[in-house]
C-alpha positions in Angstrom: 0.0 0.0 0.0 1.9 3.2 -0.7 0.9 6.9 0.2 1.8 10.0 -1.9 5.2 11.8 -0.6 5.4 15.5 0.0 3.2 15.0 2.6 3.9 16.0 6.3 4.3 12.3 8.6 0.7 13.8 10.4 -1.1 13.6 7.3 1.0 10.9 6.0 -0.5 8.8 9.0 -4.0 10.0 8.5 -3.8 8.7 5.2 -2.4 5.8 6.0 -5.5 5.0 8.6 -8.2 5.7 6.5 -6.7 3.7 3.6 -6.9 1.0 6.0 -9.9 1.5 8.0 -12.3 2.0 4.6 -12.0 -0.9 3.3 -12.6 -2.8 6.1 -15.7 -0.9 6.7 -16.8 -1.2 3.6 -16.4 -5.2 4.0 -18.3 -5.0 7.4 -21.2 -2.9 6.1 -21.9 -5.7 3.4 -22.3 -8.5 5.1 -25.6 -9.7 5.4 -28.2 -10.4 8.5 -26.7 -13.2 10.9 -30.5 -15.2 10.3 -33.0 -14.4 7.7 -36.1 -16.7 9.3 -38.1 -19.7 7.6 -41.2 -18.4 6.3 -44.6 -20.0 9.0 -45.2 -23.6 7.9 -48.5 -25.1 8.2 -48.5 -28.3 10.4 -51.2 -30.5 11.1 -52.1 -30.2 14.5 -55.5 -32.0 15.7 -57.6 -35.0 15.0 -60.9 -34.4 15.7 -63.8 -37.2 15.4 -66.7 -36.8 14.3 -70.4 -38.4 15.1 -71.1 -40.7 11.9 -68.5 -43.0 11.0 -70.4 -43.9 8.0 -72.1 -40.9 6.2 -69.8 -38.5 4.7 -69.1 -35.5 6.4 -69.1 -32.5 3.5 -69.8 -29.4 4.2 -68.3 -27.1 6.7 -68.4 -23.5 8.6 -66.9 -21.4 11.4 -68.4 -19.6 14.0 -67.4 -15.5 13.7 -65.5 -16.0 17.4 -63.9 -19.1 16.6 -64.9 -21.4 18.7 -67.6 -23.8 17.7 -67.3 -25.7 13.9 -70.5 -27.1 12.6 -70.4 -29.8 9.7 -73.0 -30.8 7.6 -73.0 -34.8 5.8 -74.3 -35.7 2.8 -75.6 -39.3 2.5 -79.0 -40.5 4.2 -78.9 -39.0 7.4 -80.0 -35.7 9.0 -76.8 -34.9 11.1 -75.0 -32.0 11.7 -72.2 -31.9 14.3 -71.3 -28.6 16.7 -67.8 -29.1 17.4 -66.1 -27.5 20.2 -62.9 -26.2 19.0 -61.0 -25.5 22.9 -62.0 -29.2 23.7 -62.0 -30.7 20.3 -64.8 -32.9 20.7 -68.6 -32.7 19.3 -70.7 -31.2 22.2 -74.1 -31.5 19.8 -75.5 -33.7 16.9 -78.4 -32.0 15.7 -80.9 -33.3 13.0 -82.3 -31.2 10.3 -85.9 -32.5 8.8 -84.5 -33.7 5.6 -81.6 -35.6 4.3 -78.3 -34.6 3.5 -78.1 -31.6 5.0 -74.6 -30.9 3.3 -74.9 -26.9 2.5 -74.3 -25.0 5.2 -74.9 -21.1 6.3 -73.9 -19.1 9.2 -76.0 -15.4 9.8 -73.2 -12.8 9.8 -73.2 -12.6 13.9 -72.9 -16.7 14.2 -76.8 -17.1 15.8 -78.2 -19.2 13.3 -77.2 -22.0 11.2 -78.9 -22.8 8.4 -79.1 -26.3 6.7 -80.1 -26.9 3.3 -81.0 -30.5 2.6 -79.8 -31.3 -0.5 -81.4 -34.8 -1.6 -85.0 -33.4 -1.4 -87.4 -33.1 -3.8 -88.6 -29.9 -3.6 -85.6 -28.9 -1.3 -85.7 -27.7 2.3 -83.6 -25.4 4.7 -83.6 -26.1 8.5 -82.5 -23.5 10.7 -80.7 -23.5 14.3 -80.1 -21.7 17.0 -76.2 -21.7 17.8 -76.3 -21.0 21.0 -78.9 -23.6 22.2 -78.7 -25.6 19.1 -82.2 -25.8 18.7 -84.3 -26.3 15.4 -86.2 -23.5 14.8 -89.7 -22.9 13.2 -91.9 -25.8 12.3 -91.5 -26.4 9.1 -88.6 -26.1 6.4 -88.6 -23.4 4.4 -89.3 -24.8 0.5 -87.2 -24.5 -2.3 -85.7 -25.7 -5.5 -85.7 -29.4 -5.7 -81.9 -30.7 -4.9 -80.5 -27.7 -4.6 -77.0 -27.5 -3.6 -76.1 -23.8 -2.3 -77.0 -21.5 0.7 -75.7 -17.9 1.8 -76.5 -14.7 3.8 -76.2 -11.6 2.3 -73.4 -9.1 4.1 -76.4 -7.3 6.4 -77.8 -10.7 7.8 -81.5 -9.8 6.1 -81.7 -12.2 3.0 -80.7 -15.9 2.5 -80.1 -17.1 -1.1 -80.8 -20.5 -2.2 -79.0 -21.8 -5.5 -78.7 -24.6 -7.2 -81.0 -27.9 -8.1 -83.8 -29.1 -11.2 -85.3 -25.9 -10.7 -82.6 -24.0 -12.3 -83.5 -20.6 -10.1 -82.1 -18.5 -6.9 -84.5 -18.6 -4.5 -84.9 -15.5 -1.6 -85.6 -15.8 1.7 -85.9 -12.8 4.0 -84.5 -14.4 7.2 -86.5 -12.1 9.9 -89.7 -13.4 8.9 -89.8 -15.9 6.4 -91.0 -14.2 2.9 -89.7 -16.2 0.1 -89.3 -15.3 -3.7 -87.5 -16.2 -6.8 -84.9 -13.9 -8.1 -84.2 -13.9 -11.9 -81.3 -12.7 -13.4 -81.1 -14.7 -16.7 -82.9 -15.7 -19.3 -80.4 -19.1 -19.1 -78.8 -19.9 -16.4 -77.5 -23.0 -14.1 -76.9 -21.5 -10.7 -75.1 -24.3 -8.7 -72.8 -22.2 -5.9 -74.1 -18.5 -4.3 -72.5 -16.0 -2.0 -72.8 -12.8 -0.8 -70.7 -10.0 -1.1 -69.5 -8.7 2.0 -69.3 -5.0 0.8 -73.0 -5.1 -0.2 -75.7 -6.6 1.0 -77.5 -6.0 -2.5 -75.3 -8.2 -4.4 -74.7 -11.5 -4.6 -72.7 -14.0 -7.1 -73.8 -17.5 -8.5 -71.9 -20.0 -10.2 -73.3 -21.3 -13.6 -71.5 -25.0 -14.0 -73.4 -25.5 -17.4 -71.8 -21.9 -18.6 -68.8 -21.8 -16.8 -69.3 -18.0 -15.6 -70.3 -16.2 -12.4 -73.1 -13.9 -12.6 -72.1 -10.8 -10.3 -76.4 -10.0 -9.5 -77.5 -6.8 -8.0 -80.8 -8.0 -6.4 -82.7 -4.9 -6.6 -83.2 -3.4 -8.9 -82.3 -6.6 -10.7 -79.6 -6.7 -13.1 -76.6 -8.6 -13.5 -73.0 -9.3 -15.3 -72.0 -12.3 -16.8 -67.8 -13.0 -16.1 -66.0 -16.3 -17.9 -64.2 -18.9 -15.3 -63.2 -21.7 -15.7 -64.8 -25.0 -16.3 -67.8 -25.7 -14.0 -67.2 -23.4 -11.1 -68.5 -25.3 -8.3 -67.4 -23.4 -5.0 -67.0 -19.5 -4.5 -65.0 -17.1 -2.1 -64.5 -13.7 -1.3 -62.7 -11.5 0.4 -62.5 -7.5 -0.1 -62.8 -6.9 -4.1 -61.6 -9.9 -5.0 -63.4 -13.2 -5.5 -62.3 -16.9 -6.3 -63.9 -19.8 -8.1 -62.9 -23.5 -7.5 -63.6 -25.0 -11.3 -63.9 -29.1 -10.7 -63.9 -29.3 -14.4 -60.3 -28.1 -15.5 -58.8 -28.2 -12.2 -58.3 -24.4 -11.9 -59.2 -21.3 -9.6 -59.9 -18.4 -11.1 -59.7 -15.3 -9.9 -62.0 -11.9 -10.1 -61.9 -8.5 -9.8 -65.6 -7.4 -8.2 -65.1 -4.2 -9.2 -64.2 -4.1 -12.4 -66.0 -7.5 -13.2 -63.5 -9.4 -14.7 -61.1 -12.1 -14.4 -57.9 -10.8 -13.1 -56.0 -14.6 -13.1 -56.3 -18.3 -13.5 -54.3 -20.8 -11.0 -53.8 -24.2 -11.4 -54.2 -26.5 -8.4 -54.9 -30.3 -8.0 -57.7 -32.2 -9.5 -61.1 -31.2 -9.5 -61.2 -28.3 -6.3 -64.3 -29.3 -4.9 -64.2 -26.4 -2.2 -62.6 -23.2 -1.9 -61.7 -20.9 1.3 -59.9 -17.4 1.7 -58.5 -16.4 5.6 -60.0 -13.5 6.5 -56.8 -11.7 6.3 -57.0 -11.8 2.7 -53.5 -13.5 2.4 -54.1 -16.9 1.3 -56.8 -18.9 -0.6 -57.5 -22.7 -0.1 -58.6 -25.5 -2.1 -59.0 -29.2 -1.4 -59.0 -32.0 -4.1 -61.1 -35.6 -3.2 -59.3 -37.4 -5.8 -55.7 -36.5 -4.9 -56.2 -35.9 -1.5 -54.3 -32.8 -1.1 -54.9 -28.8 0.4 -53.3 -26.4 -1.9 -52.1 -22.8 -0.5 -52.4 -19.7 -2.9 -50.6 -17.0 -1.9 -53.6 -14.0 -2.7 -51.0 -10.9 -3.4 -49.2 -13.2 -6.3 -52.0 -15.4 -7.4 -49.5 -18.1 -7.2 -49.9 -21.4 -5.2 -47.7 -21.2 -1.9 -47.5 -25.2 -1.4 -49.7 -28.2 -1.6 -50.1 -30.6 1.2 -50.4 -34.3 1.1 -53.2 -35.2 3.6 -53.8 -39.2 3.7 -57.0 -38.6 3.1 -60.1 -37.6 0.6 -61.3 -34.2 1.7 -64.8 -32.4 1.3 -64.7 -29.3 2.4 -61.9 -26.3 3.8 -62.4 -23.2 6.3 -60.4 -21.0 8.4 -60.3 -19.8 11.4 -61.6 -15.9 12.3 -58.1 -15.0 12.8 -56.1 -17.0 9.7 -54.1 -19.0 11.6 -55.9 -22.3 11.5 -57.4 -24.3 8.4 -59.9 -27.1 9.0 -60.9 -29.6 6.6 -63.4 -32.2 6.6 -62.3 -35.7 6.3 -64.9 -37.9 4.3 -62.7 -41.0 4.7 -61.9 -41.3 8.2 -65.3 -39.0 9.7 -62.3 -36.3 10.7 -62.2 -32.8 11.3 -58.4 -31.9 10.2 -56.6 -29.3 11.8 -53.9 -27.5 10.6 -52.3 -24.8 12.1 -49.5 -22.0 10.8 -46.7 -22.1 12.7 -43.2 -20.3 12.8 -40.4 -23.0 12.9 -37.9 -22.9 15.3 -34.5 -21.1 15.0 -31.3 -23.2 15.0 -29.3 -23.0 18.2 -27.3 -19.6 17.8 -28.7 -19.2 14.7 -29.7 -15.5 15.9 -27.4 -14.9 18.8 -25.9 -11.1 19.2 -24.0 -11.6 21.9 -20.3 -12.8 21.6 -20.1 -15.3 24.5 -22.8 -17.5 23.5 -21.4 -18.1 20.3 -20.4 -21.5 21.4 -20.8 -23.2 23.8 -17.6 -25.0 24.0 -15.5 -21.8 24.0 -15.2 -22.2 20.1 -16.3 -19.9 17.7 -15.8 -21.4 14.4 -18.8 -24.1 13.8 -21.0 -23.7 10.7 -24.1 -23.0 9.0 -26.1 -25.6 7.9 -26.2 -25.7 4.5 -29.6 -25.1 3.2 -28.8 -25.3 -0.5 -27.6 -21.4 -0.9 -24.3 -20.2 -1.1 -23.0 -18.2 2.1 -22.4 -14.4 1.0 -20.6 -13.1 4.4 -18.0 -13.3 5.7 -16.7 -15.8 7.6 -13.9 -14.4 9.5 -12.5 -11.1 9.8 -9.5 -10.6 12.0 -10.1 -10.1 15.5 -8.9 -7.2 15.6 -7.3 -4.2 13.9 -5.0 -1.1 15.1 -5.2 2.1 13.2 -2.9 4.6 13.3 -5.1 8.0 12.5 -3.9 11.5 12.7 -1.2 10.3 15.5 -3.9 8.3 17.8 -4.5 4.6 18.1 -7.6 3.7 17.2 -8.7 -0.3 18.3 -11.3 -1.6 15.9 -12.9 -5.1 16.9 -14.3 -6.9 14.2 -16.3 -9.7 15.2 -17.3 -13.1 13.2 -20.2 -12.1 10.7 -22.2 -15.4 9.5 -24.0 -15.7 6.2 -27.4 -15.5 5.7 -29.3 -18.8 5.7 -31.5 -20.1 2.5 -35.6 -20.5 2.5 -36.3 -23.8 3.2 -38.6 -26.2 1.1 -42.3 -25.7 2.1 -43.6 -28.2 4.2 -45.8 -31.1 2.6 -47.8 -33.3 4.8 
């Protein structure tokens, strides 16, 4: 290293430090983060049995406080299970006045739960009351013969019945009873409804012959036709944006409620047979009967996050009030599957600042495991460095930096 003459030995020293001391700081300031952390895995973390070992349990819902599950079987039986989520165990089995009572719909504040038998010709929806689980009323209230989809509307004040031979929506005005048919189409084949959440005045409904969603203002009537995919069998929402779970080309596709059109399509396994957004907005889910798997979407890309292997055919997928729970219905054990997100743990001294606990042997030279990325830090630096600047010693410590650790695989079950 040389320094230019003619100059007096004070500056010639303070040159001589800082052509020292830069580069070193310049070599400390890029290295990276000791620990970047693995992104929250989601583990399976409850079994939770169910009443019927025999009928199939399909259809599934949350309460709003997160504390009771109800699920709905299809099959010849009446059943529908309360589950107590802090205990894990059923703590009612209630019995709807029809079979198959395998669509399911929760009033916006979690009082009622409403059935809709699905095998029945004409149809009929049962309701309860959540907190005493009683049935409610004396008679069903009638609508379209097999029909296969129930929903509130935002405000609590309407319930919409889609699906079934009678190729119609029907309306029920939940405070006392009223019921009409909305039409919207001159063609239709509404199979899946929801509300949206923004609006109590609209709703969307699935056409599986069409392969669109109708986005319906119910009064004054009118609505807008938007392409899917093939035979768009479940719906979710969340905010602006809702998702369709297409059984027929094993895709979700994804829409803009504002601007009423289709802002992506995802694949995912085959035929999605039921769809779920958290509430957070951050994640979408799918389940597949045939391959037995829960696929992740990661809502800000539109991508899929991971897809879990579950040992099992599922039915149905919700999540928890507060996103960090998924539930899925087993049909082939008579399951509720829990799965929670959870942040995995850090190796030891993988995010230590202190010096001494480095190691615990009185070593400070173990390594990273390797995680498949290359190490950009620095390993070692010296331990220390003296600097002569402008006639004063200057002692510099430079301690170990490690290299940042890679993203590991996402977990598969």
């Amino acid at each position: 290293m040389s320094v230019p003459h003619g100059l007096s030995a004070t500056s010639r020293r303070t040159a001589l430090g800082l052509a020292i001391t830069v580069p070193l700081l310049a070599l400390t300031l890029a290295a990276p983060a000791a620990y970047a952390a693995d992104p929250p895995q989601l583990k399976p973390v409850e079994q939770i049995a169910l009443s019927s070992d025999f009928n199939s349990p399909y259809d599934l819902k949350i309460s709003p406080d997160g504390t009771t599950a109800y699920v709905g079987y299809s099959g010849p039986t009446s059943d529908i299970d309360f589950i107590d989520l802090a205990t894990g165990t059923v703590s009612h089995t209630v019995h709807s006045r029809g079979q198959s009572p395998a669509a399911l719909a929760l009033s916006p504040d979690g009082s009622q739960l409403w059935a809709l038998n699905i095998d029945n010709a004409p149809g009929g929806v049962s309701v309860f009351d959540t907190a005493t689980a009683a049935l409610l009323g004396s008679a069903d209230y009638v609508v379209g013969s097999y029909a296969s989809s129930v929903a509130f509307s935002a405000d609590g004040s309407k319930v919409f019945v889609a699906g079934g031979t009678d190729t119609v929506v029907t309306t029920i005005t939940a405070s006392d009873g009223t019921l009409d048919t909305l039409y919207f189409a001159s063609t239709s084949d509404p199979t899946s409804v929801i509300g949206d959440p923004t609006n109590p005045a609209v709703i969307y409904v699935g056409d599986t012959t069409r392969n669109l969603v109708y986005a319906v203002n119910t009064g004054p009537v009118s609505s807008v036709e938007i392409p899917t995919g093939a035979v768009p069998r479940a719906l979710a929402i969340s905010g602006d944006r809702l998702y369709t779970a297409n059984f027929g080309d094993d895709t979700v596709t994804v829409i803009d409620t504002v601007a009423k059109s289709v802002v992506a399509t995802i694949p995912v396994d085959a035929q999605p047979g039921s769809i779920a957004v958290s509430p957070d907005g951050a994640r979408v889910y799918t389940v597949s009967n045939v391959d037995g798997t829960l696929t992740v979407i990661d809502a800000a890309s539109n991508t899929v996050q991971t897809t879990l292997g579950l040992g099992f055919a599922p039915a149905a997928v919700a999540v928890s009030p507060d996103s960090t729970r998924v539930y899925v219905t087993d049909s082939t054990h008579g399951q509720l599957a829990v799965f929670e997100w959870q942040s995995p743990t850090p190796p030891p001294g993988g995010d230590d600042d202190d010096d001494d606990d480095d190691n615990a042997d009185g070593g400070d030279d173990e390594e990273l495991a390797d995680t498949g990325a290359a190490s950009s830090g620095l390993e070692t630096l010296g331990a220390a460095a003296v600097l002569l600047v402008g006639g004063a010693l200057l002692a510099v410590s430079l301690r170990r930096s490690r290299g940042a650790r890679g993203t590991r695989g996402a977990y598969r079950g």
